[in-house]
C-alpha angles and dihedrals in degrees: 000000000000116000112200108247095247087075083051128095122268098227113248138187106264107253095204132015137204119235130209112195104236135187101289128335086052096030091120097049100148100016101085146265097258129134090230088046095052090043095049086054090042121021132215117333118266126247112243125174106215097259082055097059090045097053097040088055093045091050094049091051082229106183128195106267097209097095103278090078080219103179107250091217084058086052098055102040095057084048077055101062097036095058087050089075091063108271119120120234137247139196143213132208100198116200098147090116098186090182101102091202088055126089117151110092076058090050086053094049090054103042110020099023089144097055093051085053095047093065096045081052088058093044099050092043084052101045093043086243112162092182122056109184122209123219120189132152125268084210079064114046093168097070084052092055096043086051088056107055092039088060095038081064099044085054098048080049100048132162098114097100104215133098120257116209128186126215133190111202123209119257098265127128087224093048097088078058103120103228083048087051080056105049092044084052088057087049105253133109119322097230127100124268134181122294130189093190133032123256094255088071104033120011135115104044090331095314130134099258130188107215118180128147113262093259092057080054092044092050088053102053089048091054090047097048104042098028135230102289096054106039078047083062107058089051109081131210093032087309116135128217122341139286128223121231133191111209101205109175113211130203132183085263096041133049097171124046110237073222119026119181124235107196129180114230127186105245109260100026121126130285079229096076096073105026128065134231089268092040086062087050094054133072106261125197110226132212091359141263086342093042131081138262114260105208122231113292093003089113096057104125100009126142131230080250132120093224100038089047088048095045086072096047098258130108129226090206116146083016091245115144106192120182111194131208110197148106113234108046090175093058089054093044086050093050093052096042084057094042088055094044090061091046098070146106092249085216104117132044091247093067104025082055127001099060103049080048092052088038083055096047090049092056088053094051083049094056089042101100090207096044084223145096120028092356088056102043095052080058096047084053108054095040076059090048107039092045123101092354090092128112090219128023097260100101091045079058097049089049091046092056089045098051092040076066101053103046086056092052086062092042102117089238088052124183084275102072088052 
């Protein structure tokens, strides 16, 4: 049953994905990434004051879509305040995208560029930003050409009076972190160090700065541009707008789908929706590499919906849903938990050490044949002594994997009746 890890993938960036079109982010799949294609679909953009804006986000409920689910209105204001004491804003487009099993702000940047734009454009008019900065992955050099000649376009255009800058992040799992996408801004080095205070009050060279991943800016132009009645109306059970997932199938041998597939579902729809009848009867790993194990059968009933997903201990985050069909879940949890150790800064004890030790103990409870007693407990240990000490929230995501695990393990129906 149990393959040793070296038989296991080494998890990699996916080098193609696969697109649905979808209700409305992804409303113009197949019909091109052009400037003249995105305005025919959605017309000018729309003129909002700044209250405006704030009030239109807040009563959308409209959350970050990066993993944290941040309200965006909570966002703007802070930048608010914060420009009010004389510092000029700035804001950040972030498709870094570090998670290996996510790829749908990647999906955004090649199919719908312009709509992602098109929100950054709002938040900066409203802000009173002149310098939108864009993030996307080296591992993925498409979503780097498809940002150039969108903003090649924007800039033959013109007329929107701020200053457009490209960025190409290193390949790290902690690059897409926000206080790494600043650092690599101010030309250091692209991994995460300490913050007293978060980047919408101190980010780009001191200045207030809005950060938020390219689908958060994506939902925001579509809100702006079709209004709140109407984006209320594609969500279901109460539910508002829509939420990309990327489905991403795991085996023992592969980690990362060559193809995985980003699809547009209204909020509040069904898990259903994206997962077959043999998906719900599998373990699925939820929210990615950062997220938590659902046990077989758990997501029966759940809904596409950040407090329906948490109600039964588990967490959306990155937005991956991931079924797996395999036959040893704690060789592929090992595996991950090494891949991200070695992911890290390497600038805080939690992660120069306590990860690589918590990456070892898992290997050990990989090779027990009862996944109990002293294997267990090393493992038990470091997740205790790893959690809440780190300088960025990595080693919090790596525990939370590795004790989703274990609390399946000790599920009744248990990995082994599977």
């Amino acid at each position: 049953m149990t393959q040793p890890r070296s038989a296991l993938a080494t998890p990699r960036p996916a080098l193609e994905v696969m697109i649905a079109p979808g209700p409305l982010l992804l409303s113009t799949v197949g019909r091109g990434p052009e400037l003249a294609v995105h305005e025919a679909q959605w017309g000018p953009l729309p003129a909002l004051s700044t209250q405006a804006l704030v009030e239109l986000t807040a009563a959308a409920e409209l959350r970050g879509r990066g993993g944290a689910g941040f309200p965006f209105a909570r966002k703007l204001t802070t930048v608010l305040a914060n420009r009010r004491l004389g510092r000029a804003p700035v804001i950040v487009v972030n498709a870094a995208e570090g998670e290996p099993a996510s790829a749908k702000d990647t999906a955004l940047i090649l199919t719908a560029p312009h709509l992602v734009l098109d929100g950054a454009v709002l938040a900066a008019r409203a802000l009173g930003a002149r310098e939108i900065h864009v993030m996307t992955p080296t591992e993925r050099p498409g979503s780097g050409t498809a940002v150039t000649a969108a903003l090649a376009e924007r800039r033959q255009r013109g007329g929107e009076r701020v200053t457009w800058r490209h960025h190409e992040v290193g390949a790290r799992f902690v690059s897409g972190q926000a206080q790494a996408v600043l650092e690599h801004i101010a030309g250091r080095v692209g991994l995460p160090v300490t913050a007293w205070v978060p980047e919408a009050v101190r980010g780009v060279r001191g200045r207030p700065t809005l950060l938020s991943n390219a689908e958060t800016y994506a939902q925001v132009a579509a809100l702006c541009h079709v209004g709140l009645s109407e984006y209320a109306a594609v969500g279901q059970d109460s539910s508002l707008g829509t939420t990309l997932l990327t489905v991403n199938r795991m085996t023992d041998d592969r980690l990362i789908e060559r193809y995985p597939l980003v699809v547009e579902v209204p909020t509040g729809a069904p898990l259903s929706t994206v997962l077959d009848a043999e998906d719900l009867r599998s373990p699925v790993l939820l929210g990615g590499f950062h997220g938590t194990w659902a046990r077989p059968g758990q997501l029966a009933g759940a809904r596409v919906s950040r407090p329906d997903v948490e109600a039964r201990g588990l967490a959306l985050g990155a937005g991956v849903v991931a079924p797996y069909a395999g036959s040893c879940p704690e060789g592929v949890t090992a595996t991950i938990v090494d891949y991200l150790a070695g992911e890290s800064a390497g600038r805080c004890g939690p992660c120069v050490n306590g990860l690589p030790a918590l990456a070892r103990a898992m290997t050990g409870l990989v090779a027990d044949p009862g996944r109990s007693g002293p294997a267990r407990g090393e493992v038990e240990r470091f997740c205790g002594l790893v959690a809440g000490r780190g300088a960025c929230t990595h080693p919090d995501g790596v525990v939370r994997l590795v004790r989703s695990l274990l609390t399946l393990m000790d599920a009744p129906e248990g990995w082994d009746q599977l």
